[in-house]
N, C-alpha and C positions, 0 to 999 in steps of 0.2 A: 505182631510186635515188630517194629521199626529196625532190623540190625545194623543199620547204618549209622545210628544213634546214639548218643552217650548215658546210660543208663545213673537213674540220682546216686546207686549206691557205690559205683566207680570211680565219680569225682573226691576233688580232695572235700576234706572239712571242711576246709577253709572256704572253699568253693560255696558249698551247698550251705555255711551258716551265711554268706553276703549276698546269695539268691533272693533270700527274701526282704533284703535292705530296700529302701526308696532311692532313686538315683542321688537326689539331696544327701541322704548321711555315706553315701559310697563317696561324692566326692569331698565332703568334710573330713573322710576317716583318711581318704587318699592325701590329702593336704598335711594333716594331723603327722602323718606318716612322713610323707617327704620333711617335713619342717624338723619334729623329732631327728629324722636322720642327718639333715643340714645339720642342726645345731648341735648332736652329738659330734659329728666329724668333726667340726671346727672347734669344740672346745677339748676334744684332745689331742687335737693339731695344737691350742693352745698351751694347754698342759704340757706335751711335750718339747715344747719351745722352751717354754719358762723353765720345766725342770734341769734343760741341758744348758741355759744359761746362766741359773744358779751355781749347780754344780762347776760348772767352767771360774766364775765367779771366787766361789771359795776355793777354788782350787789355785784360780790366781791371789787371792789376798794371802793363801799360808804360802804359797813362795815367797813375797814380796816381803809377808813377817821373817821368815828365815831368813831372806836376804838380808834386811835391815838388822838381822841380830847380827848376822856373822860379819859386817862390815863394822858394828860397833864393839864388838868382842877382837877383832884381829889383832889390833894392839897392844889389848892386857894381857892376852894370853900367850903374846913374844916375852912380853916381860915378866909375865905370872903376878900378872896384878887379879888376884880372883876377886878381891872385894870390889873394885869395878865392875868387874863382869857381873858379878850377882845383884848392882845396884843398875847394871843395864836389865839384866833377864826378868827385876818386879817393875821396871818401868811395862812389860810387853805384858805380863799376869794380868792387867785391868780388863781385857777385852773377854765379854761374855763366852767367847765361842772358843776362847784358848784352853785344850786342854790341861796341855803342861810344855813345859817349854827346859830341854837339857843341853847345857854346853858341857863338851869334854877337851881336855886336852890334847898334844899329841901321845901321851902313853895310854889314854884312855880313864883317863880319871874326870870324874867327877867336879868342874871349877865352877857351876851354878846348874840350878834348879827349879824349877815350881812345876809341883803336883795338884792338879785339882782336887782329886779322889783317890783313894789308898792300890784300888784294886790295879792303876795302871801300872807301878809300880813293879805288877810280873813279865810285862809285856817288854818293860824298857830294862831288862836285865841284858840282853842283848841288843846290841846298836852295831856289831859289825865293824869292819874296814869299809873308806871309799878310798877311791881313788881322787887324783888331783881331779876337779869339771865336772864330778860325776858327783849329778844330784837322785835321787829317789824320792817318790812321789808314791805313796799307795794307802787304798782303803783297806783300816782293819779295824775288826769290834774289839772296842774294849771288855777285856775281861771279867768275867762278873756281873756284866749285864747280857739283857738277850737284846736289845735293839740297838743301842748305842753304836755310833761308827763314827770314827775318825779318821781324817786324811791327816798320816802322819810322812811329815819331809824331814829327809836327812841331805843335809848340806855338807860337807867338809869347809874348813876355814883355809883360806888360801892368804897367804903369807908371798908377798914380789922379793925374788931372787931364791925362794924355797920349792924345790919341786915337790917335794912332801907336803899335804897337808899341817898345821898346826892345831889340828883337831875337829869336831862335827860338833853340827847344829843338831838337836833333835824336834820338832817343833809338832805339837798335836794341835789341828782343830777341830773341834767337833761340828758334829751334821745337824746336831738337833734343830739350831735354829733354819737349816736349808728346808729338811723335815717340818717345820711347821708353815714355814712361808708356801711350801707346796699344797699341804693341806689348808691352809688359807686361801689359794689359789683356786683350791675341787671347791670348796663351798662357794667362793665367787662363782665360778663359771655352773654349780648346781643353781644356782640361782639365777644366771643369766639363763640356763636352759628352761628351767622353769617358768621366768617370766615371758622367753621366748614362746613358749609351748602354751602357755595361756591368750598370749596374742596373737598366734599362728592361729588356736582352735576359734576363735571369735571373730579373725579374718575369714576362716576357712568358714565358717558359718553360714557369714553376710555373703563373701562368696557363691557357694553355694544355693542360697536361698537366692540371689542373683541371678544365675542360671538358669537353676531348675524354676524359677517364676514365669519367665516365659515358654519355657518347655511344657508345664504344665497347661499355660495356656492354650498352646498348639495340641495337646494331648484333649483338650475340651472342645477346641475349636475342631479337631478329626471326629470327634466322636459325634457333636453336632452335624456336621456335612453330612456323615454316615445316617444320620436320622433324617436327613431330608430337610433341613436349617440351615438355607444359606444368610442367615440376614443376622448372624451374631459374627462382627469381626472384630480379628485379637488387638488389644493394642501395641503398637508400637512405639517403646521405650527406648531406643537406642538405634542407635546407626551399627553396629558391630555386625556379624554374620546370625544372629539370631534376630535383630533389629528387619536386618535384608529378607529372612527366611519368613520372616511374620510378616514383613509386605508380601513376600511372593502368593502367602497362602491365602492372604485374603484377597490380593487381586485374582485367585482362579479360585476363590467362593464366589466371588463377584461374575467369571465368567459361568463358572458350573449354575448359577440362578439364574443368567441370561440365556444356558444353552435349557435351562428347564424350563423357561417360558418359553423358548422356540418349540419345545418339544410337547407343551399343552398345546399353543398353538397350532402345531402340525395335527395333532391326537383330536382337534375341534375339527379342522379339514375334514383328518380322517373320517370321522364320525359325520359330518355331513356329508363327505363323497358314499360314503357306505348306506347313508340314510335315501341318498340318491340312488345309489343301484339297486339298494333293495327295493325302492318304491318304482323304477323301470321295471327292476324282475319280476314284483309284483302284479305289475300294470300287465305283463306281458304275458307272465303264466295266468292271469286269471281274463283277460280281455278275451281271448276265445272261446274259454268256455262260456261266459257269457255272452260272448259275439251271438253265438249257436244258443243258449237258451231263450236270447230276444230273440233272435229268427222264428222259433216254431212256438214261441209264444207268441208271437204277430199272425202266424199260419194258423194256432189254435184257436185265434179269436175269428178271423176270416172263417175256416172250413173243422170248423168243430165235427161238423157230421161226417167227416169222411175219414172212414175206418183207418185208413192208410198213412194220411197223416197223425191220427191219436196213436198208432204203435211205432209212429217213428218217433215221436213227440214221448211215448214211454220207455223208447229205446236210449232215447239220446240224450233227452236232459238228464236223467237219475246219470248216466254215467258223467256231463259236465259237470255236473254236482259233485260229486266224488272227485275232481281234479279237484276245484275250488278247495272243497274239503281236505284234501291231503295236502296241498299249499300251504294250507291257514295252520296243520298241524305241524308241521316242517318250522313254519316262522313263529308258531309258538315254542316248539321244541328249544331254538336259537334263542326267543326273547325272555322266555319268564325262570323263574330260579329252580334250580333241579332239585326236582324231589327225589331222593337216592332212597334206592330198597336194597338196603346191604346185608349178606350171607356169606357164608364160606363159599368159593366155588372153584371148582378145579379144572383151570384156562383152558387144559390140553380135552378133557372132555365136552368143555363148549365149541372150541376150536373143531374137535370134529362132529359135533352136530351140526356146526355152522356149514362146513364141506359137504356134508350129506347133504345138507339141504339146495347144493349148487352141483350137485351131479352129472343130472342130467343135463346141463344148462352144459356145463362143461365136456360132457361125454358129444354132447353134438357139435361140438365146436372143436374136436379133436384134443380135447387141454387134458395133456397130462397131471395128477395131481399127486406130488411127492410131499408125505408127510416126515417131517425128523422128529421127534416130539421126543424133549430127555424124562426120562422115569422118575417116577416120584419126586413129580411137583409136589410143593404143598399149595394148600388151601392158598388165596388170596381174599378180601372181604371187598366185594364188588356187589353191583347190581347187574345180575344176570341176563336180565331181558334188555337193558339199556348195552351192555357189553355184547351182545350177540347183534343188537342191530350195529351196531360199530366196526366189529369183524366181516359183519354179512353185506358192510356195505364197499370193504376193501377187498374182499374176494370176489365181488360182483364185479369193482370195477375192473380187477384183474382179468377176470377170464374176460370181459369185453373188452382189451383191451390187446385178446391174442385172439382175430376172429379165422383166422385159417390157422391156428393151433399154437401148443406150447407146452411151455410148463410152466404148473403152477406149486412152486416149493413153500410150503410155511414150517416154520424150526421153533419149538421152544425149549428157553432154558433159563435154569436161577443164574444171576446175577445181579448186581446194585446199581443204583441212579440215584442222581444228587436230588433231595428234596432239600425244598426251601420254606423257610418259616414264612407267616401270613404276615406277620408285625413286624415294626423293630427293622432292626440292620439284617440284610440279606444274609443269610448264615447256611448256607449249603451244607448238607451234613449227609454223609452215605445210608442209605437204607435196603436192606433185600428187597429183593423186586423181581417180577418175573420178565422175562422179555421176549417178546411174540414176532418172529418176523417173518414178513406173505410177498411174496420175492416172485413177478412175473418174467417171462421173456418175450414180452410184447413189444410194441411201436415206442414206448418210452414218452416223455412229457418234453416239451423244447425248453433250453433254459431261462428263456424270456418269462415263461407263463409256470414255472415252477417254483416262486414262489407266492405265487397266488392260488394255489392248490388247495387252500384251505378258505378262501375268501368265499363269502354268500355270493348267488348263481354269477358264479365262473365255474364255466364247466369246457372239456376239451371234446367233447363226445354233440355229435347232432341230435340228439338228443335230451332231454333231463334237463331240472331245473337249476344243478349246480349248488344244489345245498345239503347232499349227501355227504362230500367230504366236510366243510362247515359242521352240520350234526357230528360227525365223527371224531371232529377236534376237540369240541365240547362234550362230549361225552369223556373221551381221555383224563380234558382238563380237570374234571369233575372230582376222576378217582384222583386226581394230583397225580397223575403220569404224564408222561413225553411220548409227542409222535412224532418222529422224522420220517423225510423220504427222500430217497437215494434215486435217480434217475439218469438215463442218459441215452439218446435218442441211436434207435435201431437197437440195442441193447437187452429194453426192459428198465423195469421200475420197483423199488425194493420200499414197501413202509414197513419201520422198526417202531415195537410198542413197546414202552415200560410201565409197567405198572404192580407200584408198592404194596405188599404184603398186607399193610393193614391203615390202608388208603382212610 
């Protein structure tokens, strides 16, 4: 388990429910979202604009009512003309939003009136003293109701040359109509958010589908590359940075199918220079032994009757035969398709049949042989006899390779190797495996000619045809394991094997 890693059940919800969105509805919802949010902020930035210019509003027209009463009343109430006053105070009673409207005198009585409704009546039992200048201005619910509110002003009447008042204005207005024009105002802007919100999500849509169109495209045009298709390119729609990003990708489809015909082309070379050294190697391991069987097959025909010649003639050709012979099985081995005999077998006890079988070879050569072998391997499913020449022919080269002595260390141990799928995109995936490594301290390989260590007859030894290692790579490949080799001159030379469990 990963602990470096955010586990699904740690994230939030919210998280792990847009994990499985398509990019397209993450960016329609993100749009959806900001617009929502825009067009909520602003319309209660609008609402509360309007509402405090309302309010401001009414709260200027009931001063300006009070004012215009108390300058039309200052006269009659000097001279106690009240039936004036009360044919001023129903001129002001027309307006919808008037609650009631009280002039008093200066002993506090009563010289005009209008009540809209009975209940205010308790409210304006008390009207107070003002002073001379001093107006009052305040919201209060009328009585009797539960929402009703009035801005009710008191004025006093100012009278030139009288420092005292000549009595107060009382003036009520009411809010309902502020109250509705507001709530007129939420269903306006409910509806502007709404139809904002409907042409944001169909913006946010085409958007999106804009976007994610070309994205999806580069998402087909990857997956294509990945298959080995260079000859589908994406179109390009736009000049913007996904317009650029679609040129870019198709001008290196267009390089990656020019560097893969480089690389068939090189792969035909290769395949002919290889068809070349083989048929040299060929030419070369098998011209002598038939050099030598024309020879005393020319002496056979000449001197048939002479003893001496027939037992060199049975000495010599059965064994150039047998070169030829083991050549021809060598570059069959290399040409034709393995036929695998696969079983359980357990590496560490191959490994040491394979050393027994190089003991002697080793004992005379002074080579020590240090085994590490980790316990209880398990089984691997191999071909035993192909896997033992494989081993037998790396521990061969090793011990020739320390001929005034050394050591010769082989280690095994479980651990994993990347195997790769046959088809399809290259998908590297960890598998147990066991791994074998035959570790000399010999003369080492120069780095020139290490990596050809595995090429048909390249051989570093004066001997041999140079197709021992070659066999041995294919044999590896076979189980679908790895053979590396670590080398470095005056040192020693280290080959590492991996090979999968259940190859």
């Amino acid at each position: 388990m990963n602990n470096t890693g955010t586990s699904s059940s740690a994230r939030p919800r919210w998280l792990q429910w847009t994990a499985g969105l398509t990019f397209r509805v993450k960016l329609a919802l993100l749009v959806n979202l900001l617009i929502v949010l825009l067009i909520a902020g602003t319309a209660f930035l609008v609402e509360q604009r309007q509402r405090t210019a309302i309010v401001q509003e009414v709260e200027k027209r009931a001063l300006v009512m009070a004012q215009a009463i108390e300058s039309a009343v200052a006269a009659d109430l000097v001279t106690y003309n009240y039936v004036s006053v009360e044919q001023t105070v129903q001129k002001f009673n027309k307006g919808p939003d008037v609650a009631y409207v009280f002039v008093f005198d200066k002993e506090g009585t009563v010289a005009a009136q209008f009540i809209r409704d009975q209940p205010l009546k308790q409210m304006l039992q008390q009207h107070g003293g003002l002073k001379p200048g001093e107006t009052i201005v305040d919201q209060v619910q009328v009585p009797g109701t539960e929402r009703e509110t009035v801005y009710d002003v008191r004025l006093p009447v100012a009278v030139e040359g009288s420092t005292q008042p000549w009595g107060w204005i009382r003036l009520g207005v009411s809010l309902q109509a502020m109250y509705q024009e507001i709530t007129r105002t939420r269903w306006q802007l409910a509806g502007f958010v709404l139809l904002g919100l409907l042409t944001g999500s169909v913006a946010s849509v085409l958007l999106a589908r804009r976007i994610a169109r070309p994205i999806q495209a580069l998402m087909q045009g990857v997956a294509a590359v990945g298959r080995g298709d260079f000859g589908r390119p994406i179109e390009v729609t736009s000049q913007d940075e996904l317009g650029q990003l679609s040129t870019a990708f198709n001008e290196m489809s267009a390089q990656l199918a020019r560097v893969r015909e480089l690389e068939e082309r090189l792969r035909r070379a290769d395949r002919l220079a290889a068809l070349g050294t083989m048929a040299a190697g060929i030419a070369h391991d098998i011209r002598n032994p038939l050099t030598s069987i024309l020879i005393f097959s020319q002496l056979m025909s000449l001197h048939h009757d002479d003893p001496d010649v027939r037992e060199k003639f049975n000495r010599v050709v059965p064994r150039e035969l047998e070169r030829v012979q083991a050549v021809i099985e060598d570059m069959m081995e290399l040409a034709r398709p393995a036929t695998m005999h696969r079983e359980p077998v357990n590496l560490t006890e191959l490994v040491t049949q394979v050393l027994e079988l190089y003991e002697g070879q080793a004992s005379g050569q002074s080579v020590k042989i240090l085994r590490e072998f980790e316990a209880d391997l398990p089984f691997c499913m191999a071909d035993r006899k192909r896997l033992h020449r494989c081993f037998g022919n790396i521990v061969s080269n090793a011990i020739q390779a320390m001929p005034t002595g050394g050591d010769l260390t082989v280690r095994t141990a479980q651990n994993s190797t990347m195997i790769f799928a046959n088809s399809g995109l290259p998908e590297p995936r960890p598998e147990p495996a066991i791994q074998v490594r035959i570790s000399d301290t010999g003369q080492g390989i120069p780095t020139d000619r290490l990596s050809r260590i595995f090429d048909p007859f390249f051989t570093t030894k004066e001997k041999g045809m140079g197709l021992g290692m070659a066999i041995t790579h294919r044999i590896i490949e076979d189980h679908k394991g790895t053979i590396d080799v670590q080398s470095e001159e005056g040192l020693g030379t280290t080959f590492i094997v991996h090979l999968p469990l259940s190859a």
